[in-house]
C-alpha positions in Angstrom: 46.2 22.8 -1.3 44.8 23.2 2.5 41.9 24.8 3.6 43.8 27.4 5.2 46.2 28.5 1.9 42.9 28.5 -0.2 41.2 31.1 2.1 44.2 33.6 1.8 44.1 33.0 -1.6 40.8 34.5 -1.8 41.0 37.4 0.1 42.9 39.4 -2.4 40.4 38.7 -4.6 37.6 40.1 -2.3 39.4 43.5 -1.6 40.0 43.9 -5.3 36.5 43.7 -6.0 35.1 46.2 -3.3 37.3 48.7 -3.9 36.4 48.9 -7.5 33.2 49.0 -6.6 33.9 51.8 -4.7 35.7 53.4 -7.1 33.5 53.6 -9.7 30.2 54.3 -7.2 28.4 51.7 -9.2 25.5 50.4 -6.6 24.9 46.8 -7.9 21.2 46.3 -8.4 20.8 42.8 -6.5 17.7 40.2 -7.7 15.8 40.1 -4.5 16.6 36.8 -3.4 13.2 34.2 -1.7 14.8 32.4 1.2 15.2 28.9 1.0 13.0 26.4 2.9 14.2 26.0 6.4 15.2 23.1 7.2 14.1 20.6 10.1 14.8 21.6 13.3 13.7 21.6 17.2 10.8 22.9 18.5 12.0 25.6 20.0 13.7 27.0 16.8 9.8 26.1 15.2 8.6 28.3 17.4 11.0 30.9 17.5 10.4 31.3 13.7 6.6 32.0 14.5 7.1 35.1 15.5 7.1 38.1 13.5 9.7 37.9 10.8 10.5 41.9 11.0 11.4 41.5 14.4 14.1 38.5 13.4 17.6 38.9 12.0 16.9 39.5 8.3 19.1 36.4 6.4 22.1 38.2 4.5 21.7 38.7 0.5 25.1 37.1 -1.5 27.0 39.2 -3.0 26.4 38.7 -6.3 26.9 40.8 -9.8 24.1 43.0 -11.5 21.9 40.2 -13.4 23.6 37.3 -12.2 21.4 34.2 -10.5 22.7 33.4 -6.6 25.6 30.4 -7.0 23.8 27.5 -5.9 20.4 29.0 -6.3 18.7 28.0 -9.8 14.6 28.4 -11.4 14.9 24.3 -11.5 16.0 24.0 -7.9 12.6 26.9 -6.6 10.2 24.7 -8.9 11.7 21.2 -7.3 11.7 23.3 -3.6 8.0 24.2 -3.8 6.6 21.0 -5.2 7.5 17.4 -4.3 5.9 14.0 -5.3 4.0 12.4 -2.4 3.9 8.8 -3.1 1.2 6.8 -2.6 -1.4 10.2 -1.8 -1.5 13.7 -3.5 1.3 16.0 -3.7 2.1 18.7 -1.1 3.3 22.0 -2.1 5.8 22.6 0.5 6.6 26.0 -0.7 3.3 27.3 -0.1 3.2 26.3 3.7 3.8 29.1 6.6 2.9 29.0 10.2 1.0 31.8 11.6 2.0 34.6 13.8 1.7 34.6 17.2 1.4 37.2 19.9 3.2 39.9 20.8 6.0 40.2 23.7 3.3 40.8 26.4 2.0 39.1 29.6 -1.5 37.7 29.1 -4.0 38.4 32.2 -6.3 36.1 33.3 -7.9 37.6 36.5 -10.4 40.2 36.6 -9.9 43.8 36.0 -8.8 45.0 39.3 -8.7 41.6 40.7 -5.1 41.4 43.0 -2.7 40.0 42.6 -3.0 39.9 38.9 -2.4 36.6 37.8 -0.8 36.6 34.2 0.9 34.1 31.9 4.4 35.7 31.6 5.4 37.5 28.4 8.0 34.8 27.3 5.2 32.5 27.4 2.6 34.3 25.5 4.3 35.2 22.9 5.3 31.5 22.0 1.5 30.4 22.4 -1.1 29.8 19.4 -4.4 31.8 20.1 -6.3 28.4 21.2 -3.5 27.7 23.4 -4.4 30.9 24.9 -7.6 30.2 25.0 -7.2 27.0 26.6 -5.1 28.1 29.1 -7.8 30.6 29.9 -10.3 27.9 30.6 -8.0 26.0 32.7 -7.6 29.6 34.9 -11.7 29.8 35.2 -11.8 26.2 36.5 -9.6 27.0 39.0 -10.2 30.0 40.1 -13.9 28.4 40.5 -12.1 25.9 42.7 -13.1 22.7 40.8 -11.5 20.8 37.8 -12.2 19.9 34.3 -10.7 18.0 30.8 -9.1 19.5 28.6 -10.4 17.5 25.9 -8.1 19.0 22.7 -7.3 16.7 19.7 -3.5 14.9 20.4 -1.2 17.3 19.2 -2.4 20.4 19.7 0.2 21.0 22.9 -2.1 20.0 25.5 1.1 20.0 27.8 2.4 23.9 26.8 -0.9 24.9 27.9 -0.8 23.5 31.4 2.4 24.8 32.1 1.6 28.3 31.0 -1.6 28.2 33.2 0.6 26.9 35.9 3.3 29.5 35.4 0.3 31.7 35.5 -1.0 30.9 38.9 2.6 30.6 40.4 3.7 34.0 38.9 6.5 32.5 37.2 9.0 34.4 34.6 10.9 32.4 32.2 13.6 35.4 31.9 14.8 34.8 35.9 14.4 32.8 38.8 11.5 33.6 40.9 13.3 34.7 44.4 10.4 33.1 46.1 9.9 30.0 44.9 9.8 27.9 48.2 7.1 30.9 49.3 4.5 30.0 46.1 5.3 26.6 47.7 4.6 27.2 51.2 1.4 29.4 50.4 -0.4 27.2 47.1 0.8 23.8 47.9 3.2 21.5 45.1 1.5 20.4 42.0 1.3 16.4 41.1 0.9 15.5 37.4 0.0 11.8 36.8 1.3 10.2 33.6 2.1 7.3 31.5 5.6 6.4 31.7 6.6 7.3 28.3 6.0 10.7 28.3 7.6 11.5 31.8 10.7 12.9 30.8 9.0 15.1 27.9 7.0 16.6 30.9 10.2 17.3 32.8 12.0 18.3 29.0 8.9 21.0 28.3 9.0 22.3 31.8 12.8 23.3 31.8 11.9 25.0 28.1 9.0 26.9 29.0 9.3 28.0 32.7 11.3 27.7 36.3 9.9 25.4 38.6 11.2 23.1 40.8 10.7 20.1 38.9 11.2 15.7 40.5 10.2 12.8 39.5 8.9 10.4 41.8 9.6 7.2 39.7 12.2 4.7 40.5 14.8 3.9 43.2 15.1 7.2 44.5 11.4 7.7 45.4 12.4 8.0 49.0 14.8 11.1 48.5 12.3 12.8 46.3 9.8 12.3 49.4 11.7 13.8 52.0 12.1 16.8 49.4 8.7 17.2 49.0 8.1 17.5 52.8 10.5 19.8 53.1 8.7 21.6 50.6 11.5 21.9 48.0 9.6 20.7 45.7 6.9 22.9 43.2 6.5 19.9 40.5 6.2 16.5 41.0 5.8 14.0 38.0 4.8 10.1 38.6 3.8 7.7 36.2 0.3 5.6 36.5 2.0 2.5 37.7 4.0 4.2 40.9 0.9 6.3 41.9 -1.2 2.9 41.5 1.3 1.6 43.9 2.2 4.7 46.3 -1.2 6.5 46.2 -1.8 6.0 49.4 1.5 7.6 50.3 1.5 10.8 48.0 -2.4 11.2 48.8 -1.6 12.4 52.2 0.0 15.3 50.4 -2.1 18.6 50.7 -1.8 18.9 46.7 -2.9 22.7 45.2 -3.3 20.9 42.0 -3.3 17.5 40.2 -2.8 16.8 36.7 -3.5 13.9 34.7 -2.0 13.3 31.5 -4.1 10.5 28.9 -6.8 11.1 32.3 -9.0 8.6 29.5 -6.9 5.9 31.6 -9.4 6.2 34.1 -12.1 5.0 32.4 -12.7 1.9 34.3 -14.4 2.6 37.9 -13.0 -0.9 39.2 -9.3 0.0 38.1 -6.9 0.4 41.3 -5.8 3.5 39.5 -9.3 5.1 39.8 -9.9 4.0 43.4 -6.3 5.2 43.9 -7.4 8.8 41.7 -10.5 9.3 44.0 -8.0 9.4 48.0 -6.9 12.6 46.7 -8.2 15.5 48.3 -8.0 18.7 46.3 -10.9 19.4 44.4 -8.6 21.1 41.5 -8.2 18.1 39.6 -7.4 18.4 35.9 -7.1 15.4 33.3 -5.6 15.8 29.6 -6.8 13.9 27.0 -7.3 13.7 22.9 -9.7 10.3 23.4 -12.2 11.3 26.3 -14.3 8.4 25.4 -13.3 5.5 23.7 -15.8 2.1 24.1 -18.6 3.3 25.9 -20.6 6.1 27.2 -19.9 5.2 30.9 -17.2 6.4 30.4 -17.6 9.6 30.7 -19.4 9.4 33.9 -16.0 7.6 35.6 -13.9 10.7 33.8 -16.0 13.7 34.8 -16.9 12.2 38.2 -13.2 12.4 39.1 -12.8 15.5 38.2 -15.9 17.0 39.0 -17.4 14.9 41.2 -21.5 15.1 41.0 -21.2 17.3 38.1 -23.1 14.2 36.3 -25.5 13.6 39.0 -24.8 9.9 40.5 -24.0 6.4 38.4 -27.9 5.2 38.1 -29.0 8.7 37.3 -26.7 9.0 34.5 -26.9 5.1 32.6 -30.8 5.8 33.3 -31.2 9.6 32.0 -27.9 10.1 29.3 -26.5 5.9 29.0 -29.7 4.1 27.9 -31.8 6.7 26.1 -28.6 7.5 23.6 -27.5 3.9 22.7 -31.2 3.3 21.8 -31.8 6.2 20.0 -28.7 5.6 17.8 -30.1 1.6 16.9 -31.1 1.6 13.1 -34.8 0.4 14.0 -35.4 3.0 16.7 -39.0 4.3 17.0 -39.0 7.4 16.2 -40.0 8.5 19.5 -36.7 6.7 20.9 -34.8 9.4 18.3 -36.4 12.1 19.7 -35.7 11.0 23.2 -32.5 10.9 22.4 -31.7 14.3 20.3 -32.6 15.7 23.5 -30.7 14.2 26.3 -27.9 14.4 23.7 -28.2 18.5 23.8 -28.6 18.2 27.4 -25.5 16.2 28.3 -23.4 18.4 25.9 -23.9 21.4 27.7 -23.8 20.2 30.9 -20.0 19.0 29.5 -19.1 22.2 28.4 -18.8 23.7 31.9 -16.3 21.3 32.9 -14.2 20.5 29.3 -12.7 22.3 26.7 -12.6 19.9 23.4 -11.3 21.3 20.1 -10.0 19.4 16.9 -7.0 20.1 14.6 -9.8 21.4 11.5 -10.9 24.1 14.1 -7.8 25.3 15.5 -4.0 24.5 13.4 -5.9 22.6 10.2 -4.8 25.8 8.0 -1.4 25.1 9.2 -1.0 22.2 8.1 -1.4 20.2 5.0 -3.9 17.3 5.9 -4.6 13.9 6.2 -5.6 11.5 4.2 -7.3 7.9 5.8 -6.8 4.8 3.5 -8.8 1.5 4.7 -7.1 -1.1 2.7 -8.2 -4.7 2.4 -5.7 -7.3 1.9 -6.0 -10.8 0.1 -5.1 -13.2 2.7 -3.1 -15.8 0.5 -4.3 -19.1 0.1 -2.9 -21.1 2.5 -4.0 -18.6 5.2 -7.4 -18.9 3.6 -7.6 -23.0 4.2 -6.3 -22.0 7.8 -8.6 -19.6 8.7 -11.2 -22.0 6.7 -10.3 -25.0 9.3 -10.1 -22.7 12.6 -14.1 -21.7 11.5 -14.7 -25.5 11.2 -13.1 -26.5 14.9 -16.1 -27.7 17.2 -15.5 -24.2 19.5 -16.3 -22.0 16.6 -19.1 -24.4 16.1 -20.3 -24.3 19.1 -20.8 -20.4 19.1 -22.4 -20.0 15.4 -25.3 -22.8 16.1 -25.7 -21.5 19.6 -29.1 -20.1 18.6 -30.3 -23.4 16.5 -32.6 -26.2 17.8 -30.6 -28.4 19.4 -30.1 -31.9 18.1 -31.9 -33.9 20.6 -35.2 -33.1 20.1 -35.5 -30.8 23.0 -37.1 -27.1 22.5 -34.4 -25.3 23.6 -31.5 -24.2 21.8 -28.3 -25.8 21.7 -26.5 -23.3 24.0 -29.1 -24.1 26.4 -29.3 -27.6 26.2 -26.6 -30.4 24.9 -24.3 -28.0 23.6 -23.5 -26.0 26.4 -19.8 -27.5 26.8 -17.5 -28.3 24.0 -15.5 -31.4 25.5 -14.5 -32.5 22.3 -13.1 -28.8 20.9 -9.3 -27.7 20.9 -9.7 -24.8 22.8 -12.2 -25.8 25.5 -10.6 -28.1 27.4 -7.8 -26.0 28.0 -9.8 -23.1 29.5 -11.6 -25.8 31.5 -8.9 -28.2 32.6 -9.8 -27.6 36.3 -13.2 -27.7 35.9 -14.4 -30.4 33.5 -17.8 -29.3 33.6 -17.4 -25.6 32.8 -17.8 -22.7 34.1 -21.1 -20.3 34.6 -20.7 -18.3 31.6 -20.0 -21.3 28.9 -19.8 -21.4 25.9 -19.3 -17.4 25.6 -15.8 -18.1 27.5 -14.5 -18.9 24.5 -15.4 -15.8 22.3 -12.2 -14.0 23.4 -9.8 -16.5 22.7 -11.5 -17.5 19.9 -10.8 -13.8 18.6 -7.8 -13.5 18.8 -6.7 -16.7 17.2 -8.7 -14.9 14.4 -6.9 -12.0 14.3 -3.8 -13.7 14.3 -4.8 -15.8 11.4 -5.5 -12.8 9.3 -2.4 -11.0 10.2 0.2 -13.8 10.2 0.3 -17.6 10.7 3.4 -17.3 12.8 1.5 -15.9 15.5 -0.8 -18.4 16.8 2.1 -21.0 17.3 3.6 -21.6 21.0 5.4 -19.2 22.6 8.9 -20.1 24.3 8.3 -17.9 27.1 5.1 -19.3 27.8 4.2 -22.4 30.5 4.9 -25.8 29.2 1.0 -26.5 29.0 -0.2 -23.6 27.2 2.8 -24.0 24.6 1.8 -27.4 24.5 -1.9 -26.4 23.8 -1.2 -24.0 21.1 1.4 -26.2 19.4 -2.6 -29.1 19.4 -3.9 -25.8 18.0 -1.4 -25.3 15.4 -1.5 -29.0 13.7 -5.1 -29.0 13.8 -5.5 -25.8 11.3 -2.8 -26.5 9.7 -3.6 -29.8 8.9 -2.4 -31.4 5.7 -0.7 -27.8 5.1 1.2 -28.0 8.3 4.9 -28.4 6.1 3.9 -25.6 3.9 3.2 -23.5 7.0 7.0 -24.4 8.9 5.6 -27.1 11.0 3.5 -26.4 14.4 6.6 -24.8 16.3 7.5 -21.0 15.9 10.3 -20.6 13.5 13.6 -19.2 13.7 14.8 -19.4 9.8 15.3 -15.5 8.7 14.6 -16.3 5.3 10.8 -18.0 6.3 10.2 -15.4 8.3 10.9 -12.8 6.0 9.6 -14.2 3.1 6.1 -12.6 1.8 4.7 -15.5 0.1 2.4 -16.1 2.7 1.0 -13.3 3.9 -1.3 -11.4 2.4 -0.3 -8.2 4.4 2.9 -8.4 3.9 2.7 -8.7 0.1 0.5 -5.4 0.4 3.1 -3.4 2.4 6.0 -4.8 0.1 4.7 -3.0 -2.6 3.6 0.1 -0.9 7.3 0.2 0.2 8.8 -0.1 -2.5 6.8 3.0 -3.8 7.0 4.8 -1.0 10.9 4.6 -0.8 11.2 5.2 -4.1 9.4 9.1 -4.0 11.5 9.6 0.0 8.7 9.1 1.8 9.1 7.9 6.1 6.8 5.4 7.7 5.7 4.8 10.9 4.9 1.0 11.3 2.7 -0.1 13.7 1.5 -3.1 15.3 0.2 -4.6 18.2 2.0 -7.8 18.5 5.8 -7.5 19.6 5.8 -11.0 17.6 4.7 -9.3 14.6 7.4 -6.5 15.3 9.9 -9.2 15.8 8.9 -10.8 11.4 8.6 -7.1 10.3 12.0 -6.2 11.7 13.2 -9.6 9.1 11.0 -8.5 6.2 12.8 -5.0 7.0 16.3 -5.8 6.8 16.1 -8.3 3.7 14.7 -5.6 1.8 18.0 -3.4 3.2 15.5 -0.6 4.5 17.0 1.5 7.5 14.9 1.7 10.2 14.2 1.9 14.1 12.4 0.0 16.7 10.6 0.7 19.8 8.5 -1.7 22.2 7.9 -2.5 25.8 11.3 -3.2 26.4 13.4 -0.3 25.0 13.9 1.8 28.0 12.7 5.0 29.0 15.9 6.9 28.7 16.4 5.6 25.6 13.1 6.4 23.5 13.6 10.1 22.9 17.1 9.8 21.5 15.3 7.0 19.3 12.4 9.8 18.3 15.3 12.6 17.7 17.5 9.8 15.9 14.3 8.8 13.4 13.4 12.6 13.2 16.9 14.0 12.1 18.4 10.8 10.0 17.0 11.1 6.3 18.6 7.6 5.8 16.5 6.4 8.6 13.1 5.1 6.4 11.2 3.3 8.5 9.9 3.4 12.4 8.8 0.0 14.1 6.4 1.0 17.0 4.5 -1.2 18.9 1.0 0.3 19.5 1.4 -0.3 22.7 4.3 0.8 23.8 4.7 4.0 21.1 1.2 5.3 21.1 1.5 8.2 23.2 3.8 10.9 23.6 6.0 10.6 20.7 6.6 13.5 18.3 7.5 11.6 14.9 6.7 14.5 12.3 9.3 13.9 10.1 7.3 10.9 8.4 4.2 11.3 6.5 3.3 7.8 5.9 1.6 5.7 8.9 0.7 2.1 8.2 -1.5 0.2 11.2 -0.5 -3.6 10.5 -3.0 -4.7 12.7 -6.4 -2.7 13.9 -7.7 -2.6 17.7 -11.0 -3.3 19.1 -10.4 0.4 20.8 -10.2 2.8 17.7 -8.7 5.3 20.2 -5.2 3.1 19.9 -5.3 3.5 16.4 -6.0 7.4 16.2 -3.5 7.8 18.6 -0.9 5.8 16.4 -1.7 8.6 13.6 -1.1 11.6 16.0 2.9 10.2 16.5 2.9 11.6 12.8 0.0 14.5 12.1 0.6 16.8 14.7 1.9 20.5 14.9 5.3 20.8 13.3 4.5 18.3 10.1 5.3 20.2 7.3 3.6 17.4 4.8 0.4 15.9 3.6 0.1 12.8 5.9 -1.4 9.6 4.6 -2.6 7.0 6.6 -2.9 3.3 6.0 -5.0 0.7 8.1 -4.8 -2.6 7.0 -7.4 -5.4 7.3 -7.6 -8.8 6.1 -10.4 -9.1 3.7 -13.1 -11.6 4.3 -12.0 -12.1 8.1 -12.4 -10.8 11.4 -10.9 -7.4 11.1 -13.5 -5.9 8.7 -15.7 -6.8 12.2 -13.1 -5.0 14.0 -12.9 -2.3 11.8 -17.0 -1.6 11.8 -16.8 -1.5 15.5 -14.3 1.1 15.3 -16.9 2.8 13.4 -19.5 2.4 15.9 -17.7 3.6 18.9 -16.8 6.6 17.1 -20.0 7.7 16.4 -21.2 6.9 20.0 -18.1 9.2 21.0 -19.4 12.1 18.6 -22.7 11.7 19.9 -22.0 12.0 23.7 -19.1 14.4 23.3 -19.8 16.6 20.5 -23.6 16.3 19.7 -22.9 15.3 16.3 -25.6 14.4 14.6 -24.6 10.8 13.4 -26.7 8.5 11.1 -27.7 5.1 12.1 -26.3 2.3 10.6 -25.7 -0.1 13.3 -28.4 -2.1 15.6 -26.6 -1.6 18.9 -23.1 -2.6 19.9 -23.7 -6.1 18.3 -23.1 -3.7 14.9 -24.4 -6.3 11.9 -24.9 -9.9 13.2 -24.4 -10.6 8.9 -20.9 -10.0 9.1 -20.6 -12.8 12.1 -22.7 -15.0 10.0 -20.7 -14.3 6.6 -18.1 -16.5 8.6 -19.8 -19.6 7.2 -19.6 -18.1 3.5 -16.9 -18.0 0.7 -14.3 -16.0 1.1 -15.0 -13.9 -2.0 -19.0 -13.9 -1.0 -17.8 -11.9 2.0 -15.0 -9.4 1.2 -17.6 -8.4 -2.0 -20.1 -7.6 0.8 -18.2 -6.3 3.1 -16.7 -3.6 0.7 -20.8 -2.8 -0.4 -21.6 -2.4 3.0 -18.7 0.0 3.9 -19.2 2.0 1.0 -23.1 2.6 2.0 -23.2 2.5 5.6 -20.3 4.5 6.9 -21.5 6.8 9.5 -19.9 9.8 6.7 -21.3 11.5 3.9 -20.8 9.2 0.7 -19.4 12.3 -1.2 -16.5 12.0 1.4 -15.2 8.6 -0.1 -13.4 8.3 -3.4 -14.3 5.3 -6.1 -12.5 2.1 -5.1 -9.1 1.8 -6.5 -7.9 -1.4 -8.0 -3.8 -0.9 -6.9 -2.6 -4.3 -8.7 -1.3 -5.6 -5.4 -3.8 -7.7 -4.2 -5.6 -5.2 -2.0 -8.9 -3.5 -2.6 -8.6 0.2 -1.4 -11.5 2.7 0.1 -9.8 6.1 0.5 -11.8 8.7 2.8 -11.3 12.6 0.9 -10.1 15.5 3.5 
């Protein structure tokens, strides 16, 4: 029978029944019916349900007979609606979780009472904004209308972008409901606005934009930068949207522009004073200069001197002034064996630098502003069992004459002499595997030996610990460095170097994606497998596109369905992968490099994020987690950082720690314990490098259990998972 046939079949049977209905003037008594959950959708239709629900089209009850339960509709089906297994975490009662209201259909002012004209965010904006996105876009309004700039410091997801444009739709008098007649005049009298931003996220700026208002929007990226130019001298052009790389190029051109306002996005990218970005920042001319960012400081206190000097320039009195009166004073006052006159020193300059911040920066977190909203986070530190033959690896890379060289720098040296070894006979390691690389111009070495070889020293750790693949030659490298690394490879591999697929990188799927020898893998197999089995997404990051290369194998033998983004995908492409991941259920799994996918991506449909491989910068992790916890995610979240026990990362991982708590310090005033003697955190954990491997991971989880800069009530007991991984899980 067709489709068509079956519906006039029907119909009858629908007339029948109403008009003996209305016959007998029986009014069915119908069982109020709960709405179902709504389903995933854009933002746009997110926010559209955040208004009030009286004011929306009220859903249509079934028709259904007195005492009869809706067809499709069933007690078993509510219970399994408002209550589904998380995994690998606690559950999350999805039926419990609502949005908030926001405001009503009305234009929010922000100039003064009888201030003209009146400056006000249009209605169709307001009423779509959360109240600390109105209060954000307030402060953005009393910066410029003080004619200087600031940082809007709010936590990464908490629509740092909606708020600029509705304070910019503000100050050009903009209405979403029409076009503005005179939009070439706001031009002609203000001046175009120029928003700086990472490449990733310029065509989400351009996306918001045509959501939320009606400017003239181009982007000056690309082959047609020349067109867009002429444009903007014509003044045509109320917008324009550049990434870091083109203004790093073309500053000098677009900083001839008489700009009303500039605008940049991640602004913690100008952290470094000696970047060409910064001196490339500091030609333009308008004093209205605004940067965006979840991470304002990430490694050091400096920092924030570089940030707020841009956009407030003097605001922190000169460099000198600020490392000698803010810089110094906190880092010693935060050492473990501080006098307590150091603390003291330092609890006030903290106070002092704090509110001198808060004139110029607006910083808020997700627990002060959406955390009802949403159903929280959980962070996991799990550390991984290398397996053994990473173990005699990483064993034999501590026992080559560089490593050497930098453990006994402090010892006597040898010959008899009083100095130490780094400043006598041991200065140069001619006879090491990594030294005479560095130094094959320059057989005598350079000014800062041996401490030239820290860095590469690191990160042949690092790869160690995360997979043995890694620290073999590249193809696309030179002949001589592929020819180093392959001397590299055979001499920590040694007598293991058939086990480990020979001193070459591998191209056999099944080695590759084999977990036998990794000890991260074997973790993240059985997570998976768990994970899968309760429909739970990942994000998978990692820093190494090699690593994304061996996941992507691991991946498909185990027949999971996943996506991929790195350095090369290309622009145009990554928000159809985001919408792709976001809408597909059968799409499990995300590959991201770090990278590449750490900013600007809205992935809320997963709730499990796994970082493979932790980064001296603990703002490139946190910002890995925001893809996922962010406003719109309608489930618990749980994070996953893993670490190889025993081995560099738990190093790593501590000076994660340390940075943040410099960060809450400077930024916040938090009052943070001391646990760490400087930025050298504890020189026992270098040193525990010489012991057994078990002597160390037992310490190191002691330590972390003790000496996190948290309250020990906010960490759970240590749980024993039966996959080879020891797991410290942080409470919400």
């Amino acid at each position: 029978m067709s489709l068509h046939i079956f519906k006039e079949t029907l119909k009858p049977c629908i007339k029948n029944l109403s008009s003996s209905l209305n016959s007998t003037s029986i009014t069915p008594n119908f069982d109020p019916i709960i709405p179902r959950k709504p389903p995933k959708s854009t933002l746009s239709q997110q926010l559209l349900r955040l208004q009030d629900p009286e004011t929306l089209p009220q859903p249509q009850k079934p028709h259904c007979l007195p005492n009869q339960q809706p067809q499709g509709h069933s007690d078993e089906e509510e219970k399994e609606e408002a209550e589904e297994p998380d995994g690998f975490g606690r559950p999350a009662k999805l039926g419990q979780f609502q949005f908030e209201h926001t405001g009503p259909f009305e234009p929010l002012v922000l100039s003064s009472q009888g201030e003209i004209p009146v400056v006000q965010v249009p209605a169709s904006i307001n009423c779509r904004l959360l109240e600390h996105q109105r209060v954000g876009v307030k402060f953005l309004y009393s910066l410029y209308k003080n004619n200087h700039g600031g940082i809007l410091g709010d936590d990464m997801g908490l629509g740092k972008t909606i708020q600029t444009i509705a304070f910019l739709a503000a100050v050009y008098g903009k209405d979403r409901e029409g076009v503005d007649s005179t939009i070439m005049d706001h031009v002609g009298k203000k001046g175009p606005v120029l928003i700086i931003c990472p490449t990733s996220v310029i065509h989400n700026w351009e996306d918001e934009f045509s959501k939320w208002a009606t400017f003239s929007v181009s982007i000056y990226h690309g082959a047609n930068r020349d067109l867009i130019y002429d444009k903007l001298e014509a003044h045509a052009v109320e917008i324009l949207i550049t990434s870091f790389d083109t203004y790093r190029i073309y500053g000098s051109i677009l900083s001839e522009v008489k700009w009303e306002i500039v605008i940049v996005d991640e602004a913690h990218r100008l952290k470094n004073e000696k970047s060409k970005l910064y001196g490339a920042c500091l030609e333009i001319k308008t004093p209205k200069r605004f940067g965006l960012t979840g991470t304002v400081m990430q490694n050091k206190i400096m920092e924030l001197f570089n940030l707020f000097d841009w956009v407030a320039p003097g605001s922190l009195g000169t460099r000198e002034h600020f490392r000698e009166f803010y810089d110094e004073p906190l880092k010693h006052g935060q050492r473990s064996t501080a006098p307590e006159r150091f603390v003291r020193v330092a609890d006030k300059r903290k106070q002092h630098l704090v509110a001198v911040l808060q004139k110029y920066m607006l910083r808020r977190t997700k627990e002060e502003t959406i955390g009802h909203l949403m159903m929280g986070k959980e962070d996991n530190v799990v550390f991984c069992a290398m397996s053994e033959l990473q173990k005699r690896v990483y064993s034999r890379m501590l026992q080559l004459p560089d490593i050497q060289c930098l453990i006994n720098k402090d010892l006597p040296c040898s010959c008899g002499s009083p100095l130490t070894q780094v400043e006598c006979c041991k200065r140069t390691v001619p006879n090491g595997v990594i030294w005479p690389y560095l130094h094959r111009d320059n057989p005598d070495g350079c000014d800062s030996c041996p401490f030239c070889l820290v860095l590469p020293c690191l990160v042949k750790l690092q790869q160690i610990s995360n997979h043995l693949e890694l620290i073999k030659p590249n193809h696309k490298d030179d002949p001589d460095k592929q020819r180093k690394d392959a001397e590299f490879a055979s001499a920590v591999f040694g007598p293991d170097i058939d086990l480990a697929g020979g001193n070459t990188q591998s191209e056999s799927f099944m080695g590759l994606s084999d977990v036998k020898h990794c000890g991260k893998m074997r973790a993240l197999e059985k997570l998976m497998l768990s994970w899968v089995l309760h429909g739970d997404k990942v994000l998978l990051f990692s820093y190494s596109v090699r690593m994304l290369d061996i996941l992507e194998k691991f991946l498909i033998r185990k027949g999971y369905c996943f996506s991929r983004l790195d350095g090369s995908t290309p622009t145009n492409l990554r928000q159809s992968l985001v919408d792709d991941f976001n809408s597909s259920p059968s799409k499990l799994v995300f590959l991201i490099s770090t990278r590449a996918g750490g900013l600007g991506l809205n992935l809320v449909s997963a709730n499990r994020v796994v970082i493979f491989d932790p980064n001296w910068n603990p703002a490139q992790d946190l910002q890995a987690q925001d893809r996922s916890f962010r406003f719109g995610q309608k489930r618990h979240v749980v994070v996953f950082r893993l670490l190889a026990a025993g081995s560099l990362e738990e190093l790593v991982y501590s000076r994660q720690v340390y940075k943040q708590q410099l960060s809450n310090i400077a930024v916040s005033g938090k009052l943070e314990k001391r646990y760490f003697e400087g930025v050298q955190l504890h020189i026992r954990i270098a040193r525990n490098f010489k012991a057994s491997f078990l002597e160390s991971a037992i310490y190191f989880v002691i330590y972390l259990i003790s000496s996190l800069p948290v309250k020990s009530s906010n960490y759970m007991k240590i749980r024993d998972t039966n996959m080879g991984i020891i797991l410290v899980q942080k409470k919400d």
